[in-house]
N, C-alpha and C positions, 0 to 999 in steps of 0.2 A: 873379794875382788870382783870388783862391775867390769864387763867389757860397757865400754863408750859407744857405739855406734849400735845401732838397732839395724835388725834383718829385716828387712822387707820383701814381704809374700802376698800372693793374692791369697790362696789359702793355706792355713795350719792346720797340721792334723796331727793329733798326739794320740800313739797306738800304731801297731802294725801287723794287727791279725786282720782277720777277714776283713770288718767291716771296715777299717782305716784302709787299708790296700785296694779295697773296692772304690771306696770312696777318691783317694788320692787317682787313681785309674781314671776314675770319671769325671774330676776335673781338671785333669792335668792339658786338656786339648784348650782349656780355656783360661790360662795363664801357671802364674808360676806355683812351686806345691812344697810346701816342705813338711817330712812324716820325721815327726820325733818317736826314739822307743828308751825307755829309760836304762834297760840293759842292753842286751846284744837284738839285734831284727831279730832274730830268730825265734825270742824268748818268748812265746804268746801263748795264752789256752788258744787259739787256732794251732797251732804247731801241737799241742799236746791233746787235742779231740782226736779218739780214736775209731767211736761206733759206727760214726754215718754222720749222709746229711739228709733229710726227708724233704721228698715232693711227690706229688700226684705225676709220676711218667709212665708206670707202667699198664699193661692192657687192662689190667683187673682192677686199676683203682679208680677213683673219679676228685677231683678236688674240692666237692661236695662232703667227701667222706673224709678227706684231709681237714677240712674245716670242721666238722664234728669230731669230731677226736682233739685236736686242739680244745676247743670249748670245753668241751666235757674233763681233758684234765685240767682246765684252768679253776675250776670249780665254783663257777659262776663268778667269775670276778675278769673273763679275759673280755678287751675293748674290742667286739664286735668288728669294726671298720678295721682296725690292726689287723688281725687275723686274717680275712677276705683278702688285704691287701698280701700278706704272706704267701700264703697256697696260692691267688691267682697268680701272683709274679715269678714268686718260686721258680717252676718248670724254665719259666725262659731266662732267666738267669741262669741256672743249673748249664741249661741248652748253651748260651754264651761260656760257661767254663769248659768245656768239655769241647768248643769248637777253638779256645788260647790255651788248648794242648793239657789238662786237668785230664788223669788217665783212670775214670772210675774202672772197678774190677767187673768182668762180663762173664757172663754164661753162654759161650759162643760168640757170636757177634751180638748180642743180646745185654742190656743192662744187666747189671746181677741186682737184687734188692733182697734183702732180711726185715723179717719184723723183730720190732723192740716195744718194751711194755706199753701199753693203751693203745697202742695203734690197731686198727681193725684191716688192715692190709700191711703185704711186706710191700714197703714204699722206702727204706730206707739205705740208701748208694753208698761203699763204702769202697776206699782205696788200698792197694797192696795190703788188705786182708782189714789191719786193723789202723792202718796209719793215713787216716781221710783227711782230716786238717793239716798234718804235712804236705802231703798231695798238693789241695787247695792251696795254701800256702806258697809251695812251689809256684805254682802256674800262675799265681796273682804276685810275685813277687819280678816272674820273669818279665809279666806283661809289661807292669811298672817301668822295671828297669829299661824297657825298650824306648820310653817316652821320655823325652831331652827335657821337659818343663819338673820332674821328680827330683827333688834332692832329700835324701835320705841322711838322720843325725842319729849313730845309738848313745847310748852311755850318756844321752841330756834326759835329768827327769823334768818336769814338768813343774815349777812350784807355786804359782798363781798361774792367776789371769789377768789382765789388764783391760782397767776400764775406762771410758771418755764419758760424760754423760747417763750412766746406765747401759750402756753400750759396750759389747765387750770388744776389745778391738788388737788385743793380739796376747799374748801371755810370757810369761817369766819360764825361763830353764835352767838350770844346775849343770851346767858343764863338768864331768864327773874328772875328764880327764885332767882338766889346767884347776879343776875349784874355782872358775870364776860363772858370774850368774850373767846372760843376755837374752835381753827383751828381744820379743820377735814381735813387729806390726801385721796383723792382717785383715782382708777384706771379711773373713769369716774364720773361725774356728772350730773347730770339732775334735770334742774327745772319744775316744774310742780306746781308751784304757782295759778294757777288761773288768774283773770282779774284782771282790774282796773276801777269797778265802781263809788267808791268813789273818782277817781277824777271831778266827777258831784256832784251838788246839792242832784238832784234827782236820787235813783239810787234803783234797785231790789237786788243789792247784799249784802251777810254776808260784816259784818265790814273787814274783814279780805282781801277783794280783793282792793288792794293800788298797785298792779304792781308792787309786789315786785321785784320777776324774771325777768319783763323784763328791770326795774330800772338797778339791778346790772350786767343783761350781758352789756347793753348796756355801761355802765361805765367801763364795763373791758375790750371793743371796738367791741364786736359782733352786724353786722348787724341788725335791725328790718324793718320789714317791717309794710307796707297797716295801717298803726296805726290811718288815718282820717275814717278807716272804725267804728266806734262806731256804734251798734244795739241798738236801743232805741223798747224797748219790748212795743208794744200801751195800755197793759192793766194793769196797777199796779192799788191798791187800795188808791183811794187820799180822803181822808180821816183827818179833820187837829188833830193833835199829833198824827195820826198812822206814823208806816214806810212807805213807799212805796213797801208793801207786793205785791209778782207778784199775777196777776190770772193768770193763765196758759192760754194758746192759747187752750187745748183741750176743755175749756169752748165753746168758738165759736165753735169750732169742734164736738162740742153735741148738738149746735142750739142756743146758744147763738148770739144776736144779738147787736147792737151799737145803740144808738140813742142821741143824742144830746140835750140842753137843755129843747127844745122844744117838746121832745119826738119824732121827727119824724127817724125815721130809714133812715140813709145818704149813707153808705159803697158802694152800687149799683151805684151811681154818681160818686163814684173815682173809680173803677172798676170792670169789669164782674164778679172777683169771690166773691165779697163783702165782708163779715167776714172774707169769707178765703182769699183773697190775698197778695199777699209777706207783710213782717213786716214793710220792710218799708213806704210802701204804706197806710198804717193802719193808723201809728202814725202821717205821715202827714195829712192825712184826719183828723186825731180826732182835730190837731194842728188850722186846717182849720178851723172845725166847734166851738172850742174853742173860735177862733179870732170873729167869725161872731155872736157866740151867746153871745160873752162877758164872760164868762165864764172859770171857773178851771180845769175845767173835761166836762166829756159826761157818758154817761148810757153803762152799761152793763145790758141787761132784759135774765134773765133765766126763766123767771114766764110760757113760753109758753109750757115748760118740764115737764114732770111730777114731782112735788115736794121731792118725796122719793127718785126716782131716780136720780135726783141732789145731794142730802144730801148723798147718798152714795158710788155717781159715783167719789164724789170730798169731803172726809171727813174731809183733812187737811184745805183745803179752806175755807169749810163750819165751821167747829171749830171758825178759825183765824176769818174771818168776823162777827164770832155774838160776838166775847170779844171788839167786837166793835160797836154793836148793830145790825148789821146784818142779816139777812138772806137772802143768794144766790138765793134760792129757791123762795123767793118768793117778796124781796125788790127789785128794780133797786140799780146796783153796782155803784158808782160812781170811775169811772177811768179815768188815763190819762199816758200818756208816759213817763218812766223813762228808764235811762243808763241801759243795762241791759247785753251785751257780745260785746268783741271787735274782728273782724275777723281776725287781724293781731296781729302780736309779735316778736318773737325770732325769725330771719328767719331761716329754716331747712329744709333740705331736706327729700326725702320721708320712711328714718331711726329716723329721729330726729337729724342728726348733725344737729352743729349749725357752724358758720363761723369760731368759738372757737376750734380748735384739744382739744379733753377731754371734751364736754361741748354738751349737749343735751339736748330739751326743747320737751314738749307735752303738749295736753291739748290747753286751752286756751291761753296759756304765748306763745303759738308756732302759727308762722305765716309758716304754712302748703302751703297755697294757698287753701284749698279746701271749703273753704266758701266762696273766691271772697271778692263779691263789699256786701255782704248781706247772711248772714246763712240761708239755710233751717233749720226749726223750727226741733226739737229734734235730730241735727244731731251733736250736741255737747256733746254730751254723747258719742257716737257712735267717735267720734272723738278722744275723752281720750283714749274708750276701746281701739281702733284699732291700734292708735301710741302710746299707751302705751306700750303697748305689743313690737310692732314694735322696739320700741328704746331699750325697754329691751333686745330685738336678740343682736340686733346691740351694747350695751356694752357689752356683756357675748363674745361677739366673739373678741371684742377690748380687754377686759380687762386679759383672758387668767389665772383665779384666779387659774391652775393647775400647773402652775408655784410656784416656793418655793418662788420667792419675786415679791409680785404684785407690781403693777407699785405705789401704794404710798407707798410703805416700798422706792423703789429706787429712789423715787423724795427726799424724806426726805433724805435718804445718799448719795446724790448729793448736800447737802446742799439749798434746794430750801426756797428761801424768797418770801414774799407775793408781789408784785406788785398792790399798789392801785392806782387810777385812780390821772392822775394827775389835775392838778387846770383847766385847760381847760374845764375838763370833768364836774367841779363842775354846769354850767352855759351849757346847751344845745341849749340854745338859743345862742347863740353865735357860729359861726362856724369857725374851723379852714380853710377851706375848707368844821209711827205709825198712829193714829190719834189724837194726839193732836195737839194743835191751834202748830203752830211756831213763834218760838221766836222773839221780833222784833230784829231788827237790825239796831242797834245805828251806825252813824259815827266813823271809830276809833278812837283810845285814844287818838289822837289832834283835836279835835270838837270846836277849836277859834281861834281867830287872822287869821294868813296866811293862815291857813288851811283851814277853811272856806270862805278866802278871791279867795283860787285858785279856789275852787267848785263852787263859785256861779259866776266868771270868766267864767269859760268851760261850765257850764248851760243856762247861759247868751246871750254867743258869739260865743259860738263853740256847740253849740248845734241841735236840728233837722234839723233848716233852717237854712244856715251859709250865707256869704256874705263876699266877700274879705273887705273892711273898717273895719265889725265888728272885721272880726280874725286878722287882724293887729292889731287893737287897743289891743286884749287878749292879744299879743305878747309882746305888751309892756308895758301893764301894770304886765303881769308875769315876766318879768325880771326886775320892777323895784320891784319885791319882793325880791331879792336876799338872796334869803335862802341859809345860806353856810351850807357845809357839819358838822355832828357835831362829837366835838371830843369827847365828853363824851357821848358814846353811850347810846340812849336808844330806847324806841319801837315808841314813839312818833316820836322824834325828826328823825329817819331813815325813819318814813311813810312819815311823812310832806316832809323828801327829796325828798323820791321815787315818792310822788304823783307831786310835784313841777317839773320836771325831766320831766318827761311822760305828762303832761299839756299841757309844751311846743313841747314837740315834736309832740303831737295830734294837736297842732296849726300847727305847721310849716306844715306839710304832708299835712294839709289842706286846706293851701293858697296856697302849690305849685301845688296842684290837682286844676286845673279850668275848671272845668268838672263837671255836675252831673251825681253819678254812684251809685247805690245801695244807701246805707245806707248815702253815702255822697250826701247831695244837697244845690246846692250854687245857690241862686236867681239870683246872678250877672253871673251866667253859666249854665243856667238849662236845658241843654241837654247835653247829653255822647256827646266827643269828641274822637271816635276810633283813629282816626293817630297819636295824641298826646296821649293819658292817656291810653289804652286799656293794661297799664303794669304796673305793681305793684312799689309801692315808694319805693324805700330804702333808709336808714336813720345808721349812726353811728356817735361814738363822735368824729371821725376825718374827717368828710364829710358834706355837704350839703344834701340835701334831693333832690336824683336823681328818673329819672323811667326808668327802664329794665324789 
């Protein structure tokens, strides 16, 4: 069932974490705003970040030094200009949350800051201990709400996009409540979807990140990029019937140490900075010491801390881990590596366009360049905030809502029809050319058959250590799933596509990279190759998977 009449917005924003809340914030002063979230508002890796957000504010650092440290873990792959733009903005955004009532934790009247791995200063601001994206969340949700131009839709997912011309001019939603689908027109759009951890086994994210956004631009022919970059976080809680609950990396950053089955502390043998060293570096060592001790997991020991101080430096952690018989404080954690942020997405420039006229991405869903081969740790908050904001400029000046007819009043009486992806695009493998505990987090609402046949596929073969045999064989065993597009929409059967879609394309970028770079490493190519790869893959459903 179609609803009949189409919504008309200046802007559409589909997502409601950071960088969608930011963005609807900043242009809601300049017409109307509607923020789609496909479950509840609440449901977002912003709501589920727990370490920090990072910026150059305190005495000791310089945003000089912020900027190298970025660089250095992107591993020569982060876009120079991205970055600069991050650290210098950062601070004053940070400054703007903190003045709409965002209540970072202090040391007196003083910021509090922790360091987390690669960083060369503690630069990283974190809320009621361990709950900083609820926090943010909070104070960007209130802001919102204050402004009469915001109207908020949950439980609509997102199923296209709508095109006039090459022009994306407003998108399709799945009304989960009635089952009927309604077009929304608008001056500009933006996804800010989140990730796509659930296309793994194992993964730290809310049910909710299946790549939705980067699914449907890529379907409606905008570039993505760097999609073989997957960050696998080294320390989730492995645990059997728990989730793979994150522990925050500011655990290690408060003296938390690794030690393998054997109890010996290993991290010093894979590298000088040991706990802290880049992420990726981490979850190969733990992967290592896994194989050698035969083992599921390895040790997290917090015992050498002081107990109280644990229990309330990290109170969501602490909660979470004893409804599972836990204590931080003072048992060994048992962890090991799960999917946790993908550096690449929607590619955009340093506004948020995307290759789409009318079509802007932020956040996670958006392949920036300023995370490279490998994210420094809490710089993805700081990501949302900054091109959120960023892209919001950037439609408020495109969309002109001072005008008597915005641009979707005049795409609608221009007569515009939707344009969906044609049958090609179905197949991408194929080329034309507080403190309470948190919640677990179930697989989404297709948890069998294909769905779980692609996750444990991408967990399997395309996972920490890759190797060209394995990821060809993914390749074809994913398209001999041939999930077709469905006609009778629903939430399932649209994830299963979206995550099906993005499976393969995370294959494909990763057998055409034969190169190890950051987050990507391939046994059959285990050193960086600068004069071939030193440049980001790009990828659409009318092309092969090239690097520029």
């Amino acid at each position: 069932m179609k609803s009949a009449s189409p919504i008309h917005v200046d802007f559409a924003i589909v997502g409601c974490g950071i960088a969608g809340l930011r963005a609807g914030v900043e242009v809601a002063q300049c017409g109307s705003v509607l923020i789609l979230a496909k479950s509840e508002l609440s449901e977002t890796a912003t709501d589920w970040a727990q370490g920090g957000i990072a910026a150059a504010l305190s005495d000791e650092d310089e945003i000089s030094l912020h900027e190298q440290d970025t660089i250095a873990a992107g591993d020569g792959l982060c876009n120079p200009g991205a970055v600069k733009v991050l650290v210098e903005e950062g601070p004053r955004y940070i400054q703007q949350l903190i003045e709409w009532g965002t209540q970072f934790d202090r040391a007196g009247t003083k910021l509090a800051f922790t360091r987390e791995g690669a960083h060369s200063r503690s630069r990283v601001l974190h809320a009621h201990g361990d709950s900083t994206g609820r926090e943010i969340s909070r104070a960007l949700m209130a802001r919102a709400n204050a402004l009469p131009g915001i109207t908020f839709r949950a439980h609509a997912l997102t199923t296209e996009l709508l095109l006039n011309a090459g022009r994306v001019v407003g998108l399709r939603f799945l009304d989960e409540s009635s089952g009927s689908t309604q077009d929304v027109l608008a001056g500009a759009v933006l996804l800010a979807t989140g990730g796509l951890g659930h296309v793994y086994r194992e993964t730290t994210n809310p049910a909710v990140a299946t790549g939705d956004g980067m699914a449907i631009a890529y379907d409606a022919g905008a570039v993505l990029t760097d999609l073989e970059f997957v960050q696998f976080h080294p320390t989730a809680l492995c645990i059997k019937g728990a989730p793979r609950f994150l522990l925050s990396e500011a655990l290690r950053g408060e003296g938390g140490i690794l030690r393998n089955a054997d109890l010996h502390r290993f991290m010093k043998h894979y590298h000088e900075a040991g706990e802290l060293a880049p992420r990726d570096i981490v979850a190969r060592a733990i992967v290592a010491e896994m194989h050698k001790t035969g083992t599921e997991f390895v040790y997290l020991d917090m015992t050498a801390l002081d107990a109280d101080y644990v229990r309330k430096r990290f109170p969501r952690i602490y909660s979470t881990c004893q409804t599972f018989g836990l204590d931080i404080a003072t048992d060994l954690i048992p962890v090991r590596p799960a999917a946790h942020y993908i550096m690449g997405g929607v590619k955009t420039d340093l506004h948020g366009r995307t290759t789409l006229p009318g079509l802007y991405a932020a956040g996670e869903t958006a392949g920036t360049g300023v995370h490279g081969a490998n994210r420094l740790a809490s710089n993805s908050l700081l990501e949302g905030l900054v091109f959120g904001a960023r892209c919001g400029v950037a439609m408020a000046a495109e969309v002109h809502p001072e005008k008597n007819q915005s641009v979707a009043a005049r795409a609608s009486a221009q007569g515009h029809k939707p344009v969906k992806a044609n049958a090609q695009r179905d197949n991408p493998g194929h080329n034309k050319q507080d403190n309470h505990p948190a919640p677990a987090h179930p697989p989404p609402e297709t948890s069998h058959g294909p769905f779980d046949q692609i996750r444990n596929i991408l967990w399997r073969e395309v996972g920490i250590i890759r190797n060209g045999r394995d990821l060809a064989r993914a390749l074809e065993q994913l398209r001999a799933l041939e999930v077709v597009r469905p006609e009778k929409l629903s939430r399932a059967e649209c994830e299963l596509h979206n995550v099906w879609t993005l499976a393969q394309l995370i294959t494909r970028c990763a057998l055409a990279r034969e190169e190890s770079r950051g987050s990507h490493y391939r046994s059959d190519f285990a050193v960086p190759d600068d004069e071939k790869f030193r440049k980001h893959s790009l990828v659409s459903c009318n092309s092969k998977v090239t690097f520029e």
